[in-house]
N, C-alpha and C positions, 0 to 999 in steps of 0.2 A: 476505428469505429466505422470508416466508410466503406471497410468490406462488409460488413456486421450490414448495414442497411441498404448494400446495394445488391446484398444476397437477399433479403425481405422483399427488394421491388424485383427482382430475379422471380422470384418462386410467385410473388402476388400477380403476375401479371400485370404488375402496374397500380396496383389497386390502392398500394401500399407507396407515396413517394415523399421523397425528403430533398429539400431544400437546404443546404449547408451555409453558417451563420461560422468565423471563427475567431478563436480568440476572447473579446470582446466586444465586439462588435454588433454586437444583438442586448447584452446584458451583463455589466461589470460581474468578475466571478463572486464578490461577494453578494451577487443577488441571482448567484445560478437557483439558489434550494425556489426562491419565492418566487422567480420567472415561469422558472417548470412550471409548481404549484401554480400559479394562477392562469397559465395557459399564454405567457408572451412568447414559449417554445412547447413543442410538443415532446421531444424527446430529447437526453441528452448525457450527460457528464456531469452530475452536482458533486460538492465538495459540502456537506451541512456542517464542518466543523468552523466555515464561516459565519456563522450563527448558530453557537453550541447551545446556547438557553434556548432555543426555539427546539432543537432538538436533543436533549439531554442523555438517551439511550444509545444514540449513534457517539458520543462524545464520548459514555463510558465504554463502551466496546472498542473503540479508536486504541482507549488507553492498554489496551490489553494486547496487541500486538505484538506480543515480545518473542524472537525468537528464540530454537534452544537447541538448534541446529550449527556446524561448523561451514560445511560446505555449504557455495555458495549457493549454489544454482537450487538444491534441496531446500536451504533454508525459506528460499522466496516462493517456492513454488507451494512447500509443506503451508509457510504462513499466508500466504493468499486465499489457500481450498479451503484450507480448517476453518478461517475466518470468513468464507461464504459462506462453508456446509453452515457454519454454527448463526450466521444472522437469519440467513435461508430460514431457519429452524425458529427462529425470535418472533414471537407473533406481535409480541409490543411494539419491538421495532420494524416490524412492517407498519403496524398501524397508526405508529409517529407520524412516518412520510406519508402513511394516506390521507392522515387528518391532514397535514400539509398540501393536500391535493397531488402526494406523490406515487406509483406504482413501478417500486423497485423492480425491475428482472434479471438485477445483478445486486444485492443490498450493500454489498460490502465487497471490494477484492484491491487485497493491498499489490500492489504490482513493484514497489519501489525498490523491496530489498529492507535491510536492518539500514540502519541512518551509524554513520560515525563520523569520527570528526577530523576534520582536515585542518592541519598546522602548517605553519611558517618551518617550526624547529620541531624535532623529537618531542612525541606523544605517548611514548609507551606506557610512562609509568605515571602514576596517582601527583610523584608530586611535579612533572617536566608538564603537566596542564593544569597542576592547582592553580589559579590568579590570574589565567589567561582570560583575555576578552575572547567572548565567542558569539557568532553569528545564533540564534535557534528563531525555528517556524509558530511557537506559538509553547501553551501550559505547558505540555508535555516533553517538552523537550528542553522550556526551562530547568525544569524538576530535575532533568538526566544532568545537564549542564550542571547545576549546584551540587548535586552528588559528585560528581567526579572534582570539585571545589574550583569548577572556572567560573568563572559574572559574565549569564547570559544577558545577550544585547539584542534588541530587537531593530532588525533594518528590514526594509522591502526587497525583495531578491534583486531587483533592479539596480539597486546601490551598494552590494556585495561585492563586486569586482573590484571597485573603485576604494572603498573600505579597505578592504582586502590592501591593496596597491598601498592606499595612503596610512596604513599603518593605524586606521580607528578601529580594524578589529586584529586578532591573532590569529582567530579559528574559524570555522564555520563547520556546522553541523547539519547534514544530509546526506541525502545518495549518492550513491556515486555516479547515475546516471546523469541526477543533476551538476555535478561536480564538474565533470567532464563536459557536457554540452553546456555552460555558463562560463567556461573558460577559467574555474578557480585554480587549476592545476599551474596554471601564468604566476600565482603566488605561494599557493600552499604545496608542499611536497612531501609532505607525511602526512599520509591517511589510516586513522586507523579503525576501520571496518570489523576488528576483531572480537570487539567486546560486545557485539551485537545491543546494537540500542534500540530503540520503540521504534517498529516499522508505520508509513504512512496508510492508515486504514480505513479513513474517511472519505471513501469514492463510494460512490453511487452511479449508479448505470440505469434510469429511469425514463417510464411515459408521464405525460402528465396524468392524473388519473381518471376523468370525465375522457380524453380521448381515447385510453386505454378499455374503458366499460363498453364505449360505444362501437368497441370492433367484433365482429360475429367472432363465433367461437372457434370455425376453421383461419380465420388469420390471427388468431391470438396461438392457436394448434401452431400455424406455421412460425411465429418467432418463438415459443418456446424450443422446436426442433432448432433451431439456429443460435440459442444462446449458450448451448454449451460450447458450440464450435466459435462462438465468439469469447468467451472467459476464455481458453484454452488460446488462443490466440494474444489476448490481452496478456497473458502473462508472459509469452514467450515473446513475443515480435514488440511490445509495449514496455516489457520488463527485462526478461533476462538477456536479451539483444541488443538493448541499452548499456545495462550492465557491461556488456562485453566491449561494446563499441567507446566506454567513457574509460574502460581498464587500457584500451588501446594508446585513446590517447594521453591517458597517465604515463604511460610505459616512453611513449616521444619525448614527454614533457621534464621527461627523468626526475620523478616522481614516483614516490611507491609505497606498498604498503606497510607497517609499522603491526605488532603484536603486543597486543597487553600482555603486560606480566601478570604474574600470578596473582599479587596484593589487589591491584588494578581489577583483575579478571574478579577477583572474590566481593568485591567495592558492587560492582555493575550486578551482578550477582544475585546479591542480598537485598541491593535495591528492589529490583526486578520482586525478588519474591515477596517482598513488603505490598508492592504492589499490589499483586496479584491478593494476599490477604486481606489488604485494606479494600478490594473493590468488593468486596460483600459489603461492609458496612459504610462503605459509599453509593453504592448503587441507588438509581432513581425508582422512587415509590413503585411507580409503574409496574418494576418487572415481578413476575409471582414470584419468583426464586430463584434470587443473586447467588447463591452459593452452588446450587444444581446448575448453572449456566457456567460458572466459571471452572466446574469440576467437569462439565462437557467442553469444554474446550482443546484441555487436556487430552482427553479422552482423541477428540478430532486430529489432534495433532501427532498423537503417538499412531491414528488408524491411517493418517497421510502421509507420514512417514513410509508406514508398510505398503502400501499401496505404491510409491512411486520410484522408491528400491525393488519389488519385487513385479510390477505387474508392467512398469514404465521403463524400466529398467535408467535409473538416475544413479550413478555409481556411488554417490556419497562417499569421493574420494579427498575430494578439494580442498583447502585450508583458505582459499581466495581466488579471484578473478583470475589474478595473476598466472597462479599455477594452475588453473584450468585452459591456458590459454598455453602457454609455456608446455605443459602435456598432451596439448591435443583433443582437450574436452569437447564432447558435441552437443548443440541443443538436440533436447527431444521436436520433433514436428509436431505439431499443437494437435493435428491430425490424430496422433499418437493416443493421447489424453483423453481427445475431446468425449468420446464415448463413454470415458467411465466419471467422465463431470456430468453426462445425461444420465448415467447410472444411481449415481450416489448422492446427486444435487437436485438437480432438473427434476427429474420425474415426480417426485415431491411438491413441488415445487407448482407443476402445470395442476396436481391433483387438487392440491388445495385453493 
């Protein structure tokens, strides 16, 4: 983020300065959405699925993250854009975070990758994690947890490790980035990543909104020209560079990755597509049309696919970190990107 805004006082002459608050230290995360909104920061990182009833629309798009992708690097990049271009597009959910005094200039970008679950012992099949205790971040991941028939446990990520260690949980359920930089790999050593589960989709990248009104319209010009080179950034140097760097230390840790079998794979599957049918007739009041949003998503994902095999050139050869690393895989330079996120996202985006 601190290129993102040291590029803004680059180009403003100044006009435009930020003062860095981190961690904590300005406003606990579960009060990032109301700080923005009320103006105790101007600009920032919110996460609203810490207060899901306040914002219901970001909650139900969250849930839809699912990837349907193998490889890795595609997977996260495919689910990231699709799931900008498509809130980009959400006039509801823009106008959630405005009533909250929020103005998204990134609504949504999942950066984490698919969430799988990391074991003590072999995870491949439906029943080697039936009854296991497992770590999960909140509904949605409960949900994944109880399908695959392990009893999610809810701990603070701070106390995972130690869990982990003293034997109160078996599993834990996230990213790999997270996996890797939290030290889980010390206890779990089968990870299995493969069966692609609900990616984290609930980031926001916001002004407050009275700050954002009050900026003329040539420095509102100049950070729209700069957020697509910031999304494009976010997911490579934020995301899949994480990704790499936590596969790394899996590989020391002699730790690795695990494949669902088929039964397992068809389990995850089915769920997934339940979902996906069920979020029309869950969908909040609000949006005009639950079934046209969820049929565009689709839509977003099979066009971002094409786009970053053919135009980005992303091999989509990968089965995991592992053997992108093991092969020789490169990232793309966000550079690479960035211009057809102003292409296909942005320009929209500054229009309306």
């Amino acid at each position: 983020m601190e290129k993102f805004t040291a590029r803004l006082e680059e180009r403003t002459d100044g006009k435009l300065k930020f003062d860095y608050y981190y961690g904590g230290s300005l406003v606990p995360a579960a009060e990032l959405p109301s700080g923005l909104g009320s103006g105790i920061f101007d600009f920032g990182f919110i996460m609203p699925a810490y207060d899901s009833s306040a914002f219901p629309i970001d909650e139900w798009q969250g849930k839809l993250a699912i990837a349907t992708e193998l490889d890795p690097l595609l997977q996260l990049l495919a689910t990231g854009l699709a799931g900008y271009e498509w809130t980009a597009n959400m006039p509801e959910h823009t106008a959630e975070l405005e009533k909250a005094g929020i103005f998204p200039i990134i609504p949504s970008l999942s950066i984490t990758g698919t969430y799988g679950v990391l074991c003590k012992e072999d995870n491949s099949t439906y029943d080697s994690m039936a009854n296991k205790r497992v770590r999960v971040a909140g509904e949605t991941w409960t949900r994944e947890a109880q399908n695959l028939g392990m009893i999610p446990v809810s701990l603070p990520v701070t106390e995972v490790y130690q869990a982990f260690q003293g034997g109160v949980i078996d599993c834990w359920m996230g990213s790999l980035a997270d996996a890797g930089e939290q030290g889980f790999f010390d206890h779990g050593k089968y990870f299995n990543l493969s069966m692609g589960l609900t990616s984290y989709a609930q980031a926001v990248y916001a002004f407050n909104a009275g700050v954002w009104n009050s900026f003329p319209e040539d420095l509102k010009d100049i950070i729209w020209d700069e957020t697509a080179n910031f999304a494009a950034g976010l997911l490579i140097d934020a995301g899949a560079a994480r990704q790499l760097a936590s596969a790394e230390i899996m590989s020391r840790a002699d730790a690795h990755f695990t494949i669902a079998d088929e039964d397992l794979m068809s389990r995850v599957n089915s769920y997934h597509d339940t979902v996906r049918a069920g979020a029309i007739d869950a969908a909040p009041a609000e949006l005009s049309d639950p079934a046209a949003y969820v049929s565009k998503l689709s839509d977003l994902k099979v066009k971002w696919n094409k786009i970053l095999t053919e135009e980005v050139g992303v091999p989509n050869q990968y089965q995991s970190w592992a053997e992108f690393i093991d092969k020789g895989g490169e990232l793309p330079r966000p550079e690479t990107f960035a211009h057809i996120i102003a292409r296909e996202i942005v320009s929209d985006q500054r229009a309306n």
